[in-house]
C-alpha positions in Angstrom: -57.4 28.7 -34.2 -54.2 28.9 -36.4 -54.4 24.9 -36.6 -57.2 25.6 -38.6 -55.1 27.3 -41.5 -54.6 26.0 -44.7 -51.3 25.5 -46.3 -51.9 29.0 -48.7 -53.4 30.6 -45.6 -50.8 29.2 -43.1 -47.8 30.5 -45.6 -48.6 34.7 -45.2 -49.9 34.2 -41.8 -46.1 32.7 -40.6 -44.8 35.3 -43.1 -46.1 38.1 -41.2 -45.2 36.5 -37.8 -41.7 36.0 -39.0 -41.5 40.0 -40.4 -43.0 40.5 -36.3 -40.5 38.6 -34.5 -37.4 40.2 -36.5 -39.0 43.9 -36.1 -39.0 42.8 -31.9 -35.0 41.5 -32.1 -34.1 44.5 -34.0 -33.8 44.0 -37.3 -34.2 47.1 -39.9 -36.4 45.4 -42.3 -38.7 46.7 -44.9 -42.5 47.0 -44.6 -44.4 44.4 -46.7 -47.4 45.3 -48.9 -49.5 42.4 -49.5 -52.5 41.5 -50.7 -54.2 38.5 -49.8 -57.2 37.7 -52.3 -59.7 35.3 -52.6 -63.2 34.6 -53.6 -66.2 34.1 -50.9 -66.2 31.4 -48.3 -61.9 31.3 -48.8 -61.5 32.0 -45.3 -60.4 35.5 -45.7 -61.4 37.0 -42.4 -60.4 33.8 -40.1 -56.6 35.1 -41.7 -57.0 38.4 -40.8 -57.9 37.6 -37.2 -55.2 35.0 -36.8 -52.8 37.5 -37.6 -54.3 40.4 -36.2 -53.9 38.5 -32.4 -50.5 36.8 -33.3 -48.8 39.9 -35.0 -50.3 42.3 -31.9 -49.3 39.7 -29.2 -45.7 39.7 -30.7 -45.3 43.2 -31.4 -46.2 44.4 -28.2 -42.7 43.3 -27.0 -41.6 46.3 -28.6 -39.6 48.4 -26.1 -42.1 51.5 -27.3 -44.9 49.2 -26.1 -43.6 47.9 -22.9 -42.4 51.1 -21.9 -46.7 52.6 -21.9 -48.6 53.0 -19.0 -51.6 51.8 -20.8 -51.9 49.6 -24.1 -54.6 52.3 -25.9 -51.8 52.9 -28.7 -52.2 49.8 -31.0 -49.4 47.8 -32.9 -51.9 46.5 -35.6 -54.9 48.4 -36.9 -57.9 46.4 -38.5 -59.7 49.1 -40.6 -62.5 48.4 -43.8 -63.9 51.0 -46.2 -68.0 49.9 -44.5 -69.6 49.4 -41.0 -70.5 46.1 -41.7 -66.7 44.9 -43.1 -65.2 46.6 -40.3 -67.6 45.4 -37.3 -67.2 42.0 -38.8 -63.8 42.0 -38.0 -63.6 44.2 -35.0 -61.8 46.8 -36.7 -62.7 50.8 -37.5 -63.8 52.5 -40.5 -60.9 54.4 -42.6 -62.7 57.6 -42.6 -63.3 57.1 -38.9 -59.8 56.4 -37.5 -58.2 58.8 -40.3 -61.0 61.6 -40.1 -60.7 61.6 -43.9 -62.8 64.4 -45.7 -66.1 63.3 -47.3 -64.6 64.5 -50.6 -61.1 63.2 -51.5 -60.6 65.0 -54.4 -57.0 66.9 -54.5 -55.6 68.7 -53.4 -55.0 66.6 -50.3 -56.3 67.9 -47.0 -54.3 67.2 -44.3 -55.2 66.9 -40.4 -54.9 70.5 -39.2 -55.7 70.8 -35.9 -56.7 67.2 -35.4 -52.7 66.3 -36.1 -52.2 66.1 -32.1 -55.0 63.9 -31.4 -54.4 61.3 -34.4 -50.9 60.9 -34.1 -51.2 60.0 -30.4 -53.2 57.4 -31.0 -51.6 55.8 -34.1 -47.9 56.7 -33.8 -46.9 53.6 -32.9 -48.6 51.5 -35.6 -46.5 48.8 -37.0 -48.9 47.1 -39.6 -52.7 48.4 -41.1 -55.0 45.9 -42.4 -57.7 46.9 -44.7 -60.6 44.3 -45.2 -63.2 44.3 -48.8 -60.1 46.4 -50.6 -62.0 46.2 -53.9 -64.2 49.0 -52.2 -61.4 51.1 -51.5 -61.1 53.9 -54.7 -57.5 55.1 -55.9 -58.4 58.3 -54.4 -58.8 57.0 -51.1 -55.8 54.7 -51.1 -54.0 57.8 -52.0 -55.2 59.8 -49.2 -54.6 56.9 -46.8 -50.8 56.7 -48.3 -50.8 60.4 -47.4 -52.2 60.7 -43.9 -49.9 57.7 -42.6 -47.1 59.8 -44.0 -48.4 63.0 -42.3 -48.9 61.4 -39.2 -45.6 59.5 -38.8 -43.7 62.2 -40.5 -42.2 59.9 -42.6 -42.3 60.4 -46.5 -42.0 56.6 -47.2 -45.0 54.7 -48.8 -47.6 54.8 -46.6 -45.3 56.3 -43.8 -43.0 53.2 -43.1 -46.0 51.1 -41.8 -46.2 47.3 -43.8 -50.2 47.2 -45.2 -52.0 44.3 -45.8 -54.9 44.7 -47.9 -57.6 42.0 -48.3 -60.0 41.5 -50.4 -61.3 40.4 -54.0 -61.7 42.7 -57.0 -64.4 40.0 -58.6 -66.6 41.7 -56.6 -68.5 45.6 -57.1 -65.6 48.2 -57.5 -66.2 51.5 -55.7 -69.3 53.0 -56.1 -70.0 55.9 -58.8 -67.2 56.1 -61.4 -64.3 55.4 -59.7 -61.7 53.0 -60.7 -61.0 49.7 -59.4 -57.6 49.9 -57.2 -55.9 47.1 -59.1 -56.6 48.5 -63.0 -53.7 50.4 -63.7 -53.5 53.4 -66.4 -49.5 54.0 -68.3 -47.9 57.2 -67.3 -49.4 57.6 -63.5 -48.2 56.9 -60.3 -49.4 53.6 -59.0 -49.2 52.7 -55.5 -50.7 49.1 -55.7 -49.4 48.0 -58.4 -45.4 49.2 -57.6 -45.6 47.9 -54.0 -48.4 45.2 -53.7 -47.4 41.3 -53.8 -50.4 38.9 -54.1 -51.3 36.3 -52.4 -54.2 33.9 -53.6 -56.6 31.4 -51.7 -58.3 29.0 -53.4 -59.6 26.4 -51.4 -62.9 27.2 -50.2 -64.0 27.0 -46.1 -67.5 28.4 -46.1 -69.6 25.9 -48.1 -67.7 23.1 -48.0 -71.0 21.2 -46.8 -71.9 22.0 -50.3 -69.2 21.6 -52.6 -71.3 21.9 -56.5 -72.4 25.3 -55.2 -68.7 26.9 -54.0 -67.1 25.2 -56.7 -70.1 26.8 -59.2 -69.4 30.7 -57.8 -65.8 30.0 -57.6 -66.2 29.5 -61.7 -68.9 32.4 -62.0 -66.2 34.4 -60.4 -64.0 34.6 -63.3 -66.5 34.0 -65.8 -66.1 36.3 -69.0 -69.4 37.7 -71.2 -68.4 35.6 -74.0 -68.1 32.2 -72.4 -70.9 29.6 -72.1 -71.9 28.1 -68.9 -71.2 24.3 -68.5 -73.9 22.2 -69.1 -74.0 21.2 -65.1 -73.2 24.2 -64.2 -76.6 25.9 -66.0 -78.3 22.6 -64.6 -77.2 23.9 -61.0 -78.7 26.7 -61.3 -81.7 26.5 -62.6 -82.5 23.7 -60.0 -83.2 27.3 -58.2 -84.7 29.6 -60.6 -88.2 30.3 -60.4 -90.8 33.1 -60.8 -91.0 36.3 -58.6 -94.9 35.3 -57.4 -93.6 32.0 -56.2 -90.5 33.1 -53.9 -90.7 32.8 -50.4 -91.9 36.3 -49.1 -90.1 35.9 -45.9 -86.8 36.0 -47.5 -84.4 38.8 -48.4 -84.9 39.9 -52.1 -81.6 41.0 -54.0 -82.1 43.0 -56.7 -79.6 45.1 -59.2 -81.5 48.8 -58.6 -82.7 51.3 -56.1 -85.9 51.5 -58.3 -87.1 47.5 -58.3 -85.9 47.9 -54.4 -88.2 50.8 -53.5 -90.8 49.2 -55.4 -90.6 45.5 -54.0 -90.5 47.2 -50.2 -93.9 49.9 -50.8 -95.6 46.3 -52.4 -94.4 44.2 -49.1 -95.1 46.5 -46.2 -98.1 47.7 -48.0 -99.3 44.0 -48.3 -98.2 42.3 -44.9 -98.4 45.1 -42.5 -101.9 47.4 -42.5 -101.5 49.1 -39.3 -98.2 50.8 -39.9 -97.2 54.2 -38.8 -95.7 57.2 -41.2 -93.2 58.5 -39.9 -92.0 61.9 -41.9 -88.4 63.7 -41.2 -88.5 67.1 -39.6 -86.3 69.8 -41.6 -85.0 72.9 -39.4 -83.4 76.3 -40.7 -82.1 79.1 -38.3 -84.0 81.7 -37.7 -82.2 84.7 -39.2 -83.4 86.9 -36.3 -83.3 85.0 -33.2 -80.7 82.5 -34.4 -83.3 79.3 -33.5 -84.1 76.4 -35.2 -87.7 76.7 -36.6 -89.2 73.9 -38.5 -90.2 74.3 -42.2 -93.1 73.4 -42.9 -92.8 72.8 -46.7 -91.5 69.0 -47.4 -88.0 69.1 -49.2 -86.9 66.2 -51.9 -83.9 64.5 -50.4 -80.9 63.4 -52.4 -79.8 59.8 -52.4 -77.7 59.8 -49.9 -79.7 61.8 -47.4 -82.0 60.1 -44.4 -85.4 59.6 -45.9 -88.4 61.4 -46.2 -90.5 59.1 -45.1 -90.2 55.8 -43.1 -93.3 53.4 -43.1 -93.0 52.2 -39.7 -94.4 48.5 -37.7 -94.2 46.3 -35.9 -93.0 43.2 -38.2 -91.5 45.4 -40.6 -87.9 44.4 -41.9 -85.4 47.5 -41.9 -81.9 48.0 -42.4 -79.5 50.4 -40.8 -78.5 53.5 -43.4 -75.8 55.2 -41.4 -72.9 53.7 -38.6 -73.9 55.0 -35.0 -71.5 53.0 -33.3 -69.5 50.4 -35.3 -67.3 48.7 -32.3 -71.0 47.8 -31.5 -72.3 46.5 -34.9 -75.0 49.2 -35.0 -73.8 50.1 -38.8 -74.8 50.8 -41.9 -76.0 47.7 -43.9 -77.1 46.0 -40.4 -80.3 44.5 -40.6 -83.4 43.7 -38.2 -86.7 43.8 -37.2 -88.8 46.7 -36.2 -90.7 45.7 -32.8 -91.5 48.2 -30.6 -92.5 52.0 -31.5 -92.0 54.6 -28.9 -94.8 57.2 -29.2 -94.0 60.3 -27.0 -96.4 61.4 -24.2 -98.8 64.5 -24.4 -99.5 67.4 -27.0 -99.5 66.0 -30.8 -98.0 62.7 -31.4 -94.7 62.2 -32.5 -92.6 58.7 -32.8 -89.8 59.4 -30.2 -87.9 55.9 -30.2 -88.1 52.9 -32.4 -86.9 49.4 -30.3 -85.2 47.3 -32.9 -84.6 43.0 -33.0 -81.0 42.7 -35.0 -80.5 39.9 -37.0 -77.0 39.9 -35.5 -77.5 38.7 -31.9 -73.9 40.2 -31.2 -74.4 43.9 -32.3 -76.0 46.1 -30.2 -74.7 45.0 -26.5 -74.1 48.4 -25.5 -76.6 50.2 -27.2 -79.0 47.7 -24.6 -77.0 49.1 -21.7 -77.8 52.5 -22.5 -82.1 51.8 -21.8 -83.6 54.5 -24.1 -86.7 52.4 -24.3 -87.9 49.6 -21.8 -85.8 47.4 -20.6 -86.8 43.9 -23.1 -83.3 43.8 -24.6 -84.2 45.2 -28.1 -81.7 47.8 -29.5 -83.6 51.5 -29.3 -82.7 54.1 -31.8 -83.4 57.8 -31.7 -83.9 60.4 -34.9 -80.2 60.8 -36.5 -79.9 64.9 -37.2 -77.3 66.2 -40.3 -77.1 68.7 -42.8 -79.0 67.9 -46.1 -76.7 68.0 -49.1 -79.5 69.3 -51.4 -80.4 72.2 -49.6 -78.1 74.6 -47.7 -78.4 75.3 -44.5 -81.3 73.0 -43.9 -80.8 70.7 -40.8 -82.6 66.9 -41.0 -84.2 65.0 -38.2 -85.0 61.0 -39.2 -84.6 58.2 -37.9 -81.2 56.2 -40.0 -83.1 53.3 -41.2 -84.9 52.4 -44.7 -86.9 49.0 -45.3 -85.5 46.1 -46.2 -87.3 43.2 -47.5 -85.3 44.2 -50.2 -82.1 45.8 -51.0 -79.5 46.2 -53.8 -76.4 44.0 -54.7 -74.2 46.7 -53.4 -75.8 46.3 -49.9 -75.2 42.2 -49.3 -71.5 42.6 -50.8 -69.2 41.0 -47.7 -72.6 39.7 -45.8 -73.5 35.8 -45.3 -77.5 34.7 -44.8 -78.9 31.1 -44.6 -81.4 32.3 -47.6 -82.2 34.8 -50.3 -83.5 35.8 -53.5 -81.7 37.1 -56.1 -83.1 39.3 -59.4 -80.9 39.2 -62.4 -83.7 40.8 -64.5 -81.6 44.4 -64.4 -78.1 43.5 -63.6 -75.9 46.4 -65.5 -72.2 45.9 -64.4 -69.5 42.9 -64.1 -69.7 41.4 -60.3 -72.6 42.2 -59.9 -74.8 38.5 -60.1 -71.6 37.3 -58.7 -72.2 39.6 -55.2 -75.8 39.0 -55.4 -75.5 34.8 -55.5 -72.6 34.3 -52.7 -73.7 35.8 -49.3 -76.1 32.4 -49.5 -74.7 29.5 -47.8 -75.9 27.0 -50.0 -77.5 26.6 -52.5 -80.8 25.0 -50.6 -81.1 28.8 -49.2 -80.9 30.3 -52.8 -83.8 31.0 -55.2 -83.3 33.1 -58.3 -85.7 34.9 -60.9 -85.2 36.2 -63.9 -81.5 34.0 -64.9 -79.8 34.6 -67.9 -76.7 33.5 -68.6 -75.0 36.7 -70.1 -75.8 38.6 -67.0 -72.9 36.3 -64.9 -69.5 37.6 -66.0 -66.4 39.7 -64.6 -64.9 42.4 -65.7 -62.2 41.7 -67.9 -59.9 44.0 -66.5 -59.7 42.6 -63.3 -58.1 39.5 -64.7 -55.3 40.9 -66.8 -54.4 43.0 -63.5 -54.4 40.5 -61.0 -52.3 38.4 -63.7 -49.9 41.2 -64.2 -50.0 41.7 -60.2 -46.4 40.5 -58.5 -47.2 37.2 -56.3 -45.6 36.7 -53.0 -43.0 33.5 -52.6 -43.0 31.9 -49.1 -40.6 29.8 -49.2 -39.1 30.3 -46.0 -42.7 30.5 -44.5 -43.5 27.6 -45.8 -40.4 25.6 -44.1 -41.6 27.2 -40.5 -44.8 25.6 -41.2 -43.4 22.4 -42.0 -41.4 22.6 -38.9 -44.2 23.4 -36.7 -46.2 20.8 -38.2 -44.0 18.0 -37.5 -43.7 18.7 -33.9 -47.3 19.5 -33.9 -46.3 23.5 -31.8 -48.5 25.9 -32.4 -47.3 29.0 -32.8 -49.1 30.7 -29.5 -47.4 29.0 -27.1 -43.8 30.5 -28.1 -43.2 33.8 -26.2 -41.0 36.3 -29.0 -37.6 35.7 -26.8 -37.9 31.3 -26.9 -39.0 31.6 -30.6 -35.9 33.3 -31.4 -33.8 30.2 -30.4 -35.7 27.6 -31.0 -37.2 28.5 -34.9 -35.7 31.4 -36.1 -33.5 29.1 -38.2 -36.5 28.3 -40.6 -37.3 32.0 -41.1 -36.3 34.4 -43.5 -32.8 35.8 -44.0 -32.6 39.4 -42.1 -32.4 42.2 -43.6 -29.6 44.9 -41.6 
């Protein structure tokens, strides 16, 4: 596995091991705060989980560790902003493991009575890694500085613990009108930019089968609105453009709004699938005399972010996961599949009781199987989600958490990979955002695209001038470990913490007492 690593990759993963070994033999060092960036297909992820296992495997020697009962209190904690990001690496969301409020706006809201309970199982935290960073607001970054300082009662940055944050800011920013992370504003406290050090891959892993297509994204990337398009580089491309009536119907459509995404899903379901079930939520209020939940019978306009009204439901259909129901297990928000089995219930006036879903991913879902809902054919059942709606008070929601998805926005594939798609540029409206849309395909074989035009490819100019401005990590010493390592072809697994400190801890970095 950590053969595998490139040199740029290889450098912060021995970094990190060396910062692990030195924190196990004593030394008082300082936490690191890196970020390791990247564009798609870098091999981010393969980094993280090389030194997630190395960094956990070392740290363990702690005596706080070996001194447990049981190993529930993790060293390292592998955390992302979605379901999808965080299942991809087997990690948790931040708002789950930090039970962060839905509204982060100050002032900040600490634990309460849910201190007890967090700190016991994160006290002894050595390093947090946060995956797809350039989701991750200022106001959440804050709050996540805040509740690691509450919890280790500790008032340095981020409460003593080293973070590394991965990511690239190329991508969409936080959605609504937050700012990205790495833009920084004179006169305000910055957390990234005072304590972050950059690290940058460039050498792409994913498509190296086809290198004119991750070489072409790697330059759309960076692109700016005023520059022109090399003349291979528009050739490339429009090898794959076409015309909407023409695209393969079978294949995800990306487009750049809710609207042409709502639209393009009514026309497909309504086209492909004539025998298809409507399934309509159930809204409950309390009874202001006997205190039960009693059905309204009047429908209610959700808001965006509440489960749908309406779900036109069969078998066939292509849906998508809308809220996370058990990330460990990959049944998340963003998860796709196929709908193939509805569960009617039995007696009195029908009602759709279960709905027996084939994932795309064929490892998500193994213990939602276990728990047999529905029949036993190894599809993943669901039941109707319940929560408050957020545009009317006091009214309680019954749906099932799923929308279809023959189509979905930019937003949604951000972080994903797929063998094929198509990709609208007709409405893009924001830097990143035909840059998201194009890379989740693996080549460029997979990839149609409608509606190109060239100005609708560029990144935000910000993003540039602050990565520029951003401090860059030095290896150095890292580097020489590798070198050592390499020429005696050892790697770095089969070195227990108390033989590496003989027999390499010369080629690390100078300790810091």
């Amino acid at each position: 596995m950590y053969q595998s690593l490139n040199e740029t990759q290889a450098s912060i993963f021995y970094s990190v091991r060396d910062w692990c070994l030195k924190r196990v033999w004593g030394h008082n060092l300082e936490p690191f705060y890196y970020f390791l960036s990247g564009g798609a297909g870098c091999g981010k992820s393969h980094v993280i989980k090389c030194i997630y296992q190395e960094a956990t495997r070392i740290l363990r020697e702690l005596p706080r560790f070996r001194d447990q009962a049981d190993m529930s209190q993790p060293a390292v904690l592998l955390n992302a902003f979605t379901g999808t990001a965080a299942f991809n690496i087997s990690g948790k969301t931040l708002h789950s493991m930090l039970k962060l409020p839905r509204s982060l706006k100050p002032p900040y809201q600490g634990l309460g009575n849910a201190l007890d309970e967090v700190r016991a199982s994160l006290s002894y935290a050595e390093i947090l890694i946060i995956d797809e960073i350039s989701m991750v607001s200022k106001e959440l970054f804050a709050y996540i500085h805040w509740r690691f300082q509450q919890i280790k009662g500790n008032r340095k940055p981020f409460g003593g613990i080293s973070v590394l944050a991965v990511g690239d800011f190329y991508q969409l920013p936080p959605l609504g009108k937050a700012k990205p992370l790495c833009v920084y504003e004179e006169n305000e406290f910055d957390l990234w930019r005072d304590y972050s050090e950059m690290v940058n891959l460039t050498e792409i892993m994913r498509q190296k089968d086809d290198q004119a297509f991750a070489e072409l994204l790697n330059r759309l990337r960076v692109k700016q609105k005023q520059d022109l398009l090399s003349n291979e580089d528009r050739e490339l491309l429009t090898q794959v453009v076409a015309g909407i009536q023409d695209c393969p119907a079978d294949r995800l459509h990306i487009y750049a709004t809710d609207k042409e995404v709502d639209l393009h899903n009514a026309q497909t379901v309504a086209t492909l699938h004539k025998d298809f079930v409507n399934i309509d939520a159930h809204n409950y209020r309390k009874d202001p005399r006997s205190g039960c939940m009693m059905i309204m019978p009047e429908k209610i306009q959700r808001s965006k972010r509440d489960l749908p009204d309406n779900i036109m439901a069969a078998q066939g259909v292509r849906i998508m996961l809308i809220r996370n129901l058990d990330v460990e297990d990959g049944i998340v928000n963003g998860t796709f599949g196929t709908i193939s089995h509805i569960v009617m219930s039995e007696g009195g006036l029908p009602y759709t009781k279960l709905i027996g879903l084939q994932l795309d991913n064929p490892t998500a879902g193994q213990r939602f199987r276990k728990k047999l809902l529905g029949p036993s054919d190894n599809l993943v059942y669901i039941e109707r989600s319940e929560e408050n709606l957020s545009c009317k008070k006091g009214v309680v929601r019954r749906q099932f958490p799923i929308k279809l998805a023959f189509a979905c926005t930019a937003h949604k594939v951000q972080g994903m990979t797929m063998t094929s798609a198509v990709v609208c540029l007709k409405r893009v409206f924001e830097p990143g955002m035909a840059y998201v849309a194009l890379i989740p395909t693996t080549s460029l074989q997979g990839l149609t695209i409608t509606d190109f035009e060239e100005k609708k490819t560029y990144a935000d100019p910000r993003i540039m001038t602050a990565l520029e401005n951003m401090n860059h990590a030095s290896f150095q010493s890292a580097r020489s470990l590798l070198t050592l390592c390499k020429s005696v072809d050892l790697p770095p697994e089969t070195h227990s913490p108390q033989h590496t400190r003989t027999s390499i801890s010369h080629c690390g970095p100078e300790s810091s007492s």
